[in-house]
Backbone atoms as SQL, in Angstrom:
CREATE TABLE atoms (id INTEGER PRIMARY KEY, chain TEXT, resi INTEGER, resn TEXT, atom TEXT, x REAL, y REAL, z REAL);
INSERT INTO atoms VALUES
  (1, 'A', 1, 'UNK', 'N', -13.504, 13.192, -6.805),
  (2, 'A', 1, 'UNK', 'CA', -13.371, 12.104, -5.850),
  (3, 'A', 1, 'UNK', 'C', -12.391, 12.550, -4.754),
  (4, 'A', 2, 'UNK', 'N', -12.728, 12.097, -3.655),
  (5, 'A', 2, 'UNK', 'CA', -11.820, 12.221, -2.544),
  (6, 'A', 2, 'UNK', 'C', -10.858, 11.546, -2.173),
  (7, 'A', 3, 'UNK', 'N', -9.706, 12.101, -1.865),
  (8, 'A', 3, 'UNK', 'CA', -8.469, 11.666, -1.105),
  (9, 'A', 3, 'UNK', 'C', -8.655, 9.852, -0.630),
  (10, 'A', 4, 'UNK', 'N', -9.290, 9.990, 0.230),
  (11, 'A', 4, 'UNK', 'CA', -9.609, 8.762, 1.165),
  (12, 'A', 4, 'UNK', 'C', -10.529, 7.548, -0.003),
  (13, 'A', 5, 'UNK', 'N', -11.511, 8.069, -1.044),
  (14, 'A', 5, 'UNK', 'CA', -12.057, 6.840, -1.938),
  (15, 'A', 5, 'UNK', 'C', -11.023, 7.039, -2.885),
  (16, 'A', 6, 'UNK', 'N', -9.969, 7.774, -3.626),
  (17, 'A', 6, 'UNK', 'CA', -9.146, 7.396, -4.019),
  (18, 'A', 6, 'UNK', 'C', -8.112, 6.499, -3.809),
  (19, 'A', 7, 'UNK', 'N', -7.900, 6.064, -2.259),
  (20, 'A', 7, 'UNK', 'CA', -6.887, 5.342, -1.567),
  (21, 'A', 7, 'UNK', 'C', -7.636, 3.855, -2.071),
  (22, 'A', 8, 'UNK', 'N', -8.865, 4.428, -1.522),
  (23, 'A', 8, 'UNK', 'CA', -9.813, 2.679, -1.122),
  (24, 'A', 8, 'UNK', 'C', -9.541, 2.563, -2.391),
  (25, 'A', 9, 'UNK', 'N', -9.551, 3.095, -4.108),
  (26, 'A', 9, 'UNK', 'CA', -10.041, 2.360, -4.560),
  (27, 'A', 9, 'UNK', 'C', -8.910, 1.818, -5.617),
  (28, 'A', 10, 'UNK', 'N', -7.520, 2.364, -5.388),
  (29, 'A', 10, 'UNK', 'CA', -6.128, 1.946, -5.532),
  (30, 'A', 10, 'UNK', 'C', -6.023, 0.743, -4.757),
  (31, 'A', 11, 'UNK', 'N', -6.338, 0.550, -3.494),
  (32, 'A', 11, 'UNK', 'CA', -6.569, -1.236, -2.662),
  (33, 'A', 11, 'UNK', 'C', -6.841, -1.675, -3.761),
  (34, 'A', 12, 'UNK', 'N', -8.264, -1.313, -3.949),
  (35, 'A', 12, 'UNK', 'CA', -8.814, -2.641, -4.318),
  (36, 'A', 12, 'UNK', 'C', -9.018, -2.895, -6.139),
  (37, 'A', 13, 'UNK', 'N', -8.286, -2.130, -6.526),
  (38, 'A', 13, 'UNK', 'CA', -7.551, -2.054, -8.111),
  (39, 'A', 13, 'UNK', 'C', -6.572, -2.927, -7.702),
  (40, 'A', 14, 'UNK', 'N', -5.508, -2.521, -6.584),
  (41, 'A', 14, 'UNK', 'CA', -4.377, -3.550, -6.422),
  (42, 'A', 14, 'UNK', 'C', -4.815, -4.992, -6.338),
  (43, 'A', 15, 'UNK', 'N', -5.570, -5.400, -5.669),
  (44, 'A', 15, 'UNK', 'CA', -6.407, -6.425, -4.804),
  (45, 'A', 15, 'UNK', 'C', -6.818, -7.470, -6.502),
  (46, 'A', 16, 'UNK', 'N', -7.127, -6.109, -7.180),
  (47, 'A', 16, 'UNK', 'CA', -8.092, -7.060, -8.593),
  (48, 'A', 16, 'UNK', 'C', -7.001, -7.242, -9.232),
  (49, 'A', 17, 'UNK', 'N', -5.572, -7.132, -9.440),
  (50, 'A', 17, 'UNK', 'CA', -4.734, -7.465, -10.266),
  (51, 'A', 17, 'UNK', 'C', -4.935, -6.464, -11.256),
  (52, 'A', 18, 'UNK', 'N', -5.597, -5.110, -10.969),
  (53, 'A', 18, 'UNK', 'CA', -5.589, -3.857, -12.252),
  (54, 'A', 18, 'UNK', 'C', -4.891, -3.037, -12.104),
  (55, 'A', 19, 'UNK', 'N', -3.811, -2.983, -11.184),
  (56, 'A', 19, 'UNK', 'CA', -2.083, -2.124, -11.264),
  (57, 'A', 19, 'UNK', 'C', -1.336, -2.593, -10.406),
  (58, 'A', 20, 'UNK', 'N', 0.245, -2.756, -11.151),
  (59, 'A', 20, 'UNK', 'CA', 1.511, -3.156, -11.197),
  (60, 'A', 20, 'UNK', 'C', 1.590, -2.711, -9.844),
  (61, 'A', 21, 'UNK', 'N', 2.820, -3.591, -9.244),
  (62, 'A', 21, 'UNK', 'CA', 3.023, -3.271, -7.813),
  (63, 'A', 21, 'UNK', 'C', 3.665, -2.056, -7.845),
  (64, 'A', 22, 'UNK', 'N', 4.507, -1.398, -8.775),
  (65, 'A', 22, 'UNK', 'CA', 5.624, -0.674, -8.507),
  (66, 'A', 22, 'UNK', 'C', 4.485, 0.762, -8.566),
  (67, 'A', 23, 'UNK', 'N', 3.610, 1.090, -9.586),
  (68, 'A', 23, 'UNK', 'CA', 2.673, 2.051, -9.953),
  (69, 'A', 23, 'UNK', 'C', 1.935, 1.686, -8.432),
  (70, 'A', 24, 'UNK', 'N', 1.712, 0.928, -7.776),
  (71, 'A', 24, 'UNK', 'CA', 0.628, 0.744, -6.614),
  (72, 'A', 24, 'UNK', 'C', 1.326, 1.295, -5.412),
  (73, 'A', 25, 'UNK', 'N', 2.729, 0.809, -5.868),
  (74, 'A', 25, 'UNK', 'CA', 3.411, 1.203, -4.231),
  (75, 'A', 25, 'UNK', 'C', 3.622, 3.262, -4.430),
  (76, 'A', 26, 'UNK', 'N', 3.889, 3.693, -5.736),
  (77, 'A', 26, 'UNK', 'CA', 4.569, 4.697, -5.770),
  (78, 'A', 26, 'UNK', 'C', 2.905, 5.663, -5.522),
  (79, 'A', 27, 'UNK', 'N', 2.270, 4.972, -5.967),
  (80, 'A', 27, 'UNK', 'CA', 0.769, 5.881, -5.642),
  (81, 'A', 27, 'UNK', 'C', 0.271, 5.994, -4.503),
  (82, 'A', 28, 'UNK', 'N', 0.327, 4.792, -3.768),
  (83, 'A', 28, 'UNK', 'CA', -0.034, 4.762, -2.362),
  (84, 'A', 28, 'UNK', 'C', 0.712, 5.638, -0.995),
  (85, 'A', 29, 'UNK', 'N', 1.915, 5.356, -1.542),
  (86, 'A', 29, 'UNK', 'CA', 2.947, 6.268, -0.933),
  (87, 'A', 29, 'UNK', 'C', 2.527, 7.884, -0.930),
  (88, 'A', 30, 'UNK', 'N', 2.365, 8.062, -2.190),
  (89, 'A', 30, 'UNK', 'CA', 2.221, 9.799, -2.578),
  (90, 'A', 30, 'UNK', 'C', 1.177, 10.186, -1.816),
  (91, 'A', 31, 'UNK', 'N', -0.353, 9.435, -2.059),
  (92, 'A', 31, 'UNK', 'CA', -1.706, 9.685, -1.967),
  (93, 'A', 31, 'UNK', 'C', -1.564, 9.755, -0.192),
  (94, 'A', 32, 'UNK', 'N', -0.897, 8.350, 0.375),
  (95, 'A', 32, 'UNK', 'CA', -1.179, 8.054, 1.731),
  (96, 'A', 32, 'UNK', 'C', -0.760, 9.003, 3.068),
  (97, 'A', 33, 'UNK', 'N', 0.486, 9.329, 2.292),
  (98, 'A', 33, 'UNK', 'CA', 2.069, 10.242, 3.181),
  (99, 'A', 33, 'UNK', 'C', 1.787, 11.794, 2.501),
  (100, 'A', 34, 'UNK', 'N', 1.541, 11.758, 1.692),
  (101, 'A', 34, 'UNK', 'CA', 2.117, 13.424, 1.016),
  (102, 'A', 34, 'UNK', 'C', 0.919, 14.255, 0.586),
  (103, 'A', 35, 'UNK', 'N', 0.194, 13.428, 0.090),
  (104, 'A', 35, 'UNK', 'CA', -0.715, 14.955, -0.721),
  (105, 'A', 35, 'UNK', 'C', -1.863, 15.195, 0.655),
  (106, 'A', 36, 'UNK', 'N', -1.423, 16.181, 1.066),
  (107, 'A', 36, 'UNK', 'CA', -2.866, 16.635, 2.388),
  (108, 'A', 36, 'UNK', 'C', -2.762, 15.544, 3.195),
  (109, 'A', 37, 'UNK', 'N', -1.623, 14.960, 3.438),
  (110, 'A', 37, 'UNK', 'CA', -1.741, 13.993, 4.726),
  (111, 'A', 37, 'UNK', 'C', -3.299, 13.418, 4.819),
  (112, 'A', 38, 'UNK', 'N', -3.447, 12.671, 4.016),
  (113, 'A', 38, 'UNK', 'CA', -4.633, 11.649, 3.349),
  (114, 'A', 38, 'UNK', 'C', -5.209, 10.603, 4.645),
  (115, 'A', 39, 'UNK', 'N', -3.765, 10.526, 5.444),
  (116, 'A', 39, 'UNK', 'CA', -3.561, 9.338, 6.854),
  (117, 'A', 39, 'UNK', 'C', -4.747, 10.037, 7.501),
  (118, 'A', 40, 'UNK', 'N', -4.877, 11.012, 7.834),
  (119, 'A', 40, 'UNK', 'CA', -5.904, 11.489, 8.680),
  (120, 'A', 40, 'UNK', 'C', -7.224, 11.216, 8.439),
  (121, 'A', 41, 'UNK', 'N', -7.875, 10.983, 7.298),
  (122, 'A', 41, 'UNK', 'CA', -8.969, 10.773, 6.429),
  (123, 'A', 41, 'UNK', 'C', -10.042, 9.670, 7.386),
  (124, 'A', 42, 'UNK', 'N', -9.048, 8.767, 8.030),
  (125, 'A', 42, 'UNK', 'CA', -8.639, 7.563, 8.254),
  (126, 'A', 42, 'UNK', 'C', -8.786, 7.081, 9.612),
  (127, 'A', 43, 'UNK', 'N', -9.918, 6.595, 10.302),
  (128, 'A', 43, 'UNK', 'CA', -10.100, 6.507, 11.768),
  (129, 'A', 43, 'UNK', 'C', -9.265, 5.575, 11.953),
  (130, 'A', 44, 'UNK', 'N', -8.787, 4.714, 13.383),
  (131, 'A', 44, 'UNK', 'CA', -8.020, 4.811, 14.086),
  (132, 'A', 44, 'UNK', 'C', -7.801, 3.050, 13.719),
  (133, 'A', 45, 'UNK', 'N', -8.603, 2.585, 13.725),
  (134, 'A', 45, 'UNK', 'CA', -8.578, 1.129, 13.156),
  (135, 'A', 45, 'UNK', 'C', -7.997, 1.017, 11.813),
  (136, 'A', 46, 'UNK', 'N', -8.718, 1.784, 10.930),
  (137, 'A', 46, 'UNK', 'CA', -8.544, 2.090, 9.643),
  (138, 'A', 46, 'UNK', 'C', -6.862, 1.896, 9.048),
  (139, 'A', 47, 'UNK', 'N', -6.972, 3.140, 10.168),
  (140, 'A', 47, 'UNK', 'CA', -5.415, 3.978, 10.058),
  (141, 'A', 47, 'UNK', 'C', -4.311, 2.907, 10.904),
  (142, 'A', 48, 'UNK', 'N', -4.766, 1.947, 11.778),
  (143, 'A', 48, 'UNK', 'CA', -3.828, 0.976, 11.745),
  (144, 'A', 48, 'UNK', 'C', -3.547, -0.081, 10.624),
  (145, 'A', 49, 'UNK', 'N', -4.946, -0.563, 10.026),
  (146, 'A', 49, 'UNK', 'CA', -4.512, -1.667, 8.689),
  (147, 'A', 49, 'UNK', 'C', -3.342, -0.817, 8.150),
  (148, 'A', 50, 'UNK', 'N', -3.833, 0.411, 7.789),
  (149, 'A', 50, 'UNK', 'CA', -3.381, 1.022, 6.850),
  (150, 'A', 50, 'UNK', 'C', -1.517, 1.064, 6.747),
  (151, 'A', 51, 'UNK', 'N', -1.238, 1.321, 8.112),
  (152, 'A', 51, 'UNK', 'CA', -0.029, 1.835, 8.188),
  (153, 'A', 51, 'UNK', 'C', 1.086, 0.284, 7.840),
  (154, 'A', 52, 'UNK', 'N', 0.154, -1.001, 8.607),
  (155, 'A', 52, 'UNK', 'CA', 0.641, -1.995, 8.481),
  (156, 'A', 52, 'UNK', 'C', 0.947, -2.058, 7.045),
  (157, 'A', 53, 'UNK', 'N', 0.192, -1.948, 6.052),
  (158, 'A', 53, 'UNK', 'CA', 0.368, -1.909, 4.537),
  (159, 'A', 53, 'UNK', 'C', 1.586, -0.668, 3.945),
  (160, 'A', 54, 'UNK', 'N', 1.423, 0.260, 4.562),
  (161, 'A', 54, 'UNK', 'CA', 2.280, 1.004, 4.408),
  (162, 'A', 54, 'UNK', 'C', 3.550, 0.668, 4.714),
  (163, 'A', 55, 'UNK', 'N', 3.534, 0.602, 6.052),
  (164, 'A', 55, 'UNK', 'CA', 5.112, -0.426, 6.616),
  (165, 'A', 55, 'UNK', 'C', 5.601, -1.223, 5.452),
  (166, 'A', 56, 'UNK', 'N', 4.865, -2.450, 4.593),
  (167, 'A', 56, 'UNK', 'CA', 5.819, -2.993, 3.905),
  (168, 'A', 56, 'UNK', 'C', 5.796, -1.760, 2.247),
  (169, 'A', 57, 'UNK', 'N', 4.905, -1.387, 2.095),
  (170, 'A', 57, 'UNK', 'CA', 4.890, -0.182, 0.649),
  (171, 'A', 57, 'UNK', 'C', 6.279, 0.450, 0.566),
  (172, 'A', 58, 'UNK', 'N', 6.153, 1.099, 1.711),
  (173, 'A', 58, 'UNK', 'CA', 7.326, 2.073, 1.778),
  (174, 'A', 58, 'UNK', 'C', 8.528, 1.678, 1.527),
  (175, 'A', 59, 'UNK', 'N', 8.982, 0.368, 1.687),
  (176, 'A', 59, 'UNK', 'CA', 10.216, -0.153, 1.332),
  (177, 'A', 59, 'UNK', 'C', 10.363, -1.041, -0.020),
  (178, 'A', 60, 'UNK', 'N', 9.139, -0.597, -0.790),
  (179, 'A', 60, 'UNK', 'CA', 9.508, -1.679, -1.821),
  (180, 'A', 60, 'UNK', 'C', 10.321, -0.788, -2.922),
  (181, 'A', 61, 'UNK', 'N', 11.133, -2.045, -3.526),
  (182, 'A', 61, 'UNK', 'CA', 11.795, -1.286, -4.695),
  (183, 'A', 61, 'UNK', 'C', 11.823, -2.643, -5.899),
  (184, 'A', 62, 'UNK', 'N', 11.671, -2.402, -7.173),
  (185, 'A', 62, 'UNK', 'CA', 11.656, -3.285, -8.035),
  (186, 'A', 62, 'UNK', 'C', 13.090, -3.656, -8.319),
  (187, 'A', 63, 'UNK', 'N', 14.026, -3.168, -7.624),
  (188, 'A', 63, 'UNK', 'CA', 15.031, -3.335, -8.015),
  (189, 'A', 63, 'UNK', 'C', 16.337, -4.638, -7.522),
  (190, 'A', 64, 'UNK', 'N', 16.570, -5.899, -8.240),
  (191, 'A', 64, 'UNK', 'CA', 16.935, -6.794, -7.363),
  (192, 'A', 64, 'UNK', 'C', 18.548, -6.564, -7.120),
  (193, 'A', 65, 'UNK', 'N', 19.013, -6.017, -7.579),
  (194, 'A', 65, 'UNK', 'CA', 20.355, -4.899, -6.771),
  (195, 'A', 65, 'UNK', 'C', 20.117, -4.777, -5.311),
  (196, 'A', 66, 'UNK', 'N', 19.212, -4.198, -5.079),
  (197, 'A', 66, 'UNK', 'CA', 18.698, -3.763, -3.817),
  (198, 'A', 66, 'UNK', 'C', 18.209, -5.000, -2.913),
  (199, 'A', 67, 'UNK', 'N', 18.101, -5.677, -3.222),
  (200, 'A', 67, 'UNK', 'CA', 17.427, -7.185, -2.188),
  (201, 'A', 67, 'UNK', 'C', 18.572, -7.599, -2.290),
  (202, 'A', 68, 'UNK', 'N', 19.571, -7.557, -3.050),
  (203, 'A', 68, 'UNK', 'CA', 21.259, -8.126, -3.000),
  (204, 'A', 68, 'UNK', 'C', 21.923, -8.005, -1.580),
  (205, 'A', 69, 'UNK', 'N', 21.699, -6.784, -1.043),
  (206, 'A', 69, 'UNK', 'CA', 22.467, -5.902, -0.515),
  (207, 'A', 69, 'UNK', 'C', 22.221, -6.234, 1.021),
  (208, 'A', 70, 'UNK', 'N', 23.192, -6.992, 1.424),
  (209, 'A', 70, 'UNK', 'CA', 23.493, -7.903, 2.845),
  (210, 'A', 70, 'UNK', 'C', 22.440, -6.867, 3.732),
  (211, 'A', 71, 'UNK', 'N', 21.605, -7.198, 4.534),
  (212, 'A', 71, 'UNK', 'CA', 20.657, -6.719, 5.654),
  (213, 'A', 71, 'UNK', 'C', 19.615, -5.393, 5.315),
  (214, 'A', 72, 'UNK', 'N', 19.724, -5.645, 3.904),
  (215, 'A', 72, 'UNK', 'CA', 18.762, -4.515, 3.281),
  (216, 'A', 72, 'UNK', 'C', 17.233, -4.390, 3.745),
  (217, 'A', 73, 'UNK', 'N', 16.707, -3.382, 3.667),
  (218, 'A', 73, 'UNK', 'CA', 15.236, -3.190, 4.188),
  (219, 'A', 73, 'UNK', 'C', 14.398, -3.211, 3.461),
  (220, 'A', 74, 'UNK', 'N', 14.842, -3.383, 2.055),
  (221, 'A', 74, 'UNK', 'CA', 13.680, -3.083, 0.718),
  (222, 'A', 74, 'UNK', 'C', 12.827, -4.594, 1.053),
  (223, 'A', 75, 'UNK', 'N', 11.474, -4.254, 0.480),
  (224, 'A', 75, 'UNK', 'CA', 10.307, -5.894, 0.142),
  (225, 'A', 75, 'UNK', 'C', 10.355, -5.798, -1.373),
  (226, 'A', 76, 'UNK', 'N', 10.384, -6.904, -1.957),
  (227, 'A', 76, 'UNK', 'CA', 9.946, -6.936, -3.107),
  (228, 'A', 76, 'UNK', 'C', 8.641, -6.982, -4.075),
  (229, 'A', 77, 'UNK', 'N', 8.560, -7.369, -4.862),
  (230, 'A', 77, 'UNK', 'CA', 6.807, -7.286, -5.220),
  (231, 'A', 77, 'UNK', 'C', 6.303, -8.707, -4.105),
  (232, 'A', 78, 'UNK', 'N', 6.922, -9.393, -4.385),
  (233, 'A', 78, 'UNK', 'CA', 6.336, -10.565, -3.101),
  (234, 'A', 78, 'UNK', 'C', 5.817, -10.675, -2.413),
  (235, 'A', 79, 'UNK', 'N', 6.095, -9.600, -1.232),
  (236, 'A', 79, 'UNK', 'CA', 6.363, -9.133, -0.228),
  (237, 'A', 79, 'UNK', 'C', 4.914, -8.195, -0.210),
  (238, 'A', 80, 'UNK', 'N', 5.109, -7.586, -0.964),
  (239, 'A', 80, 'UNK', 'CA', 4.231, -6.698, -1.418),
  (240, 'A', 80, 'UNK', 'C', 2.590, -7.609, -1.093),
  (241, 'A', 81, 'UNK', 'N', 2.565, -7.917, -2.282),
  (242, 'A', 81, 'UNK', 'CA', 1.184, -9.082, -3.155),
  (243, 'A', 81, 'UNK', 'C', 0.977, -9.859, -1.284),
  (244, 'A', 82, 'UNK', 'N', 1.767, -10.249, -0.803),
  (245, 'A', 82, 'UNK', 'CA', 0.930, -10.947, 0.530),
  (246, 'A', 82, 'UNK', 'C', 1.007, -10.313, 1.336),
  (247, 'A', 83, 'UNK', 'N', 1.250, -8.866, 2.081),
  (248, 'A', 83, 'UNK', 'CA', 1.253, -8.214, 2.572),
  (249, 'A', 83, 'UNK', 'C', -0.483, -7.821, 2.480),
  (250, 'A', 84, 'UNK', 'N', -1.206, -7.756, 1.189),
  (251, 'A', 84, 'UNK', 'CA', -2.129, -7.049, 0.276),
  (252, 'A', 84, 'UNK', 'C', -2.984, -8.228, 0.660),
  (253, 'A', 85, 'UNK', 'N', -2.731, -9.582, 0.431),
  (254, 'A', 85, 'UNK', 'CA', -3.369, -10.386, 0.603),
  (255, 'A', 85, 'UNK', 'C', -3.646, -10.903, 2.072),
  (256, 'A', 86, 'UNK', 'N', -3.039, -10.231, 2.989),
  (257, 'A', 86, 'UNK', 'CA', -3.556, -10.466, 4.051),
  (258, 'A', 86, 'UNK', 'C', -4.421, -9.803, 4.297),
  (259, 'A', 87, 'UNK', 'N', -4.598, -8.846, 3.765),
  (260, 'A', 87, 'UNK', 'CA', -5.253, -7.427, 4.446),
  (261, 'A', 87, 'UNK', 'C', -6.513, -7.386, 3.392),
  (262, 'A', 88, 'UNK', 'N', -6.830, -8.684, 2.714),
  (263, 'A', 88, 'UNK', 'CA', -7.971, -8.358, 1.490),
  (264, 'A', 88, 'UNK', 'C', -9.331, -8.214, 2.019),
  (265, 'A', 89, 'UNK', 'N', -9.356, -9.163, 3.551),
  (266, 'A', 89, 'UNK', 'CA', -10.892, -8.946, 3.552),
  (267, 'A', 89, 'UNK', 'C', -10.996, -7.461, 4.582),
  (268, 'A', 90, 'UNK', 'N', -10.159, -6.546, 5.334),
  (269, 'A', 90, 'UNK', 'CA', -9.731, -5.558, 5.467),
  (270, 'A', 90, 'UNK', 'C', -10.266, -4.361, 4.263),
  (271, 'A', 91, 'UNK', 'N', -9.211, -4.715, 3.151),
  (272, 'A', 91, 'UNK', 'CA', -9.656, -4.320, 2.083),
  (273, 'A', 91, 'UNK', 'C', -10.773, -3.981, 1.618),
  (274, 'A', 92, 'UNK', 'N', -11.757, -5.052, 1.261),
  (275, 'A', 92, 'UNK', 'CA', -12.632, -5.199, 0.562),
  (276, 'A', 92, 'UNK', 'C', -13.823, -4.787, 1.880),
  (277, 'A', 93, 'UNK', 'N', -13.260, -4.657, 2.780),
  (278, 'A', 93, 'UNK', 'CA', -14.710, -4.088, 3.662),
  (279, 'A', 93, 'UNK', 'C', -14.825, -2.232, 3.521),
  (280, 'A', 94, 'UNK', 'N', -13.486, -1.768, 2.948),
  (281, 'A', 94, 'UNK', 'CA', -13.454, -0.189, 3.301),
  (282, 'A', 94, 'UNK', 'C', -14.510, 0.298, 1.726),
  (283, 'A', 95, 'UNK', 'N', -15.334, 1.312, 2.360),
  (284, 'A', 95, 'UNK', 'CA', -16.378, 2.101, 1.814),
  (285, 'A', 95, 'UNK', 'C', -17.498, 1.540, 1.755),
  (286, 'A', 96, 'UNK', 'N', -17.705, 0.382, 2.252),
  (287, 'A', 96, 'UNK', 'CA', -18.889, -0.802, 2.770),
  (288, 'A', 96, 'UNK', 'C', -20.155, 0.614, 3.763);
């Protein structure tokens, strides 16, 4: 399987409630940013949902230490889950 239907299909595993935010954010991150720059995969529309989702990914941390911490940048799973839920019918259109 490829880079890019591996991404789509981590969405929409996330999307079905079939992996944890913290396993979703740390995969998406790796797959999206790091392994073969995956972003490219990704036409230009695409690659804007995408980054929007990324924007809040990248800062999540399960850790509520970290949301403590006066003007902090972390999202929490919260944050996360409607971030995801905005972007479902987004989502659910990629590999259509």
């Amino acid at each position: 399987m490829d880079k890019r239907r591996i991404i789509i299909d981590l969405l929409k595993r996330y999307v079905n409630g079939e992996v944890d935010t913290t396993s979703f954010c740390d995969d998406f991150n790796t797959l999206y940013f790091y392994e073969s720059n995956a972003r490219s995969l990704f036409d230009g529309t695409e690659r804007e949902q995408l980054d929007d989702i990324a924007d809040v990914v990248s800062y999540y941390s399960p850790y509520k230490e970290d949301h403590a911490i006066p003007g902090n940048p972390y999202n929490d799973a919260k944050t996360v889950k409607a971030k995801i839920i905005e972007k479902s019918d987004f989502i659910k259109s990629l590999g259509d």
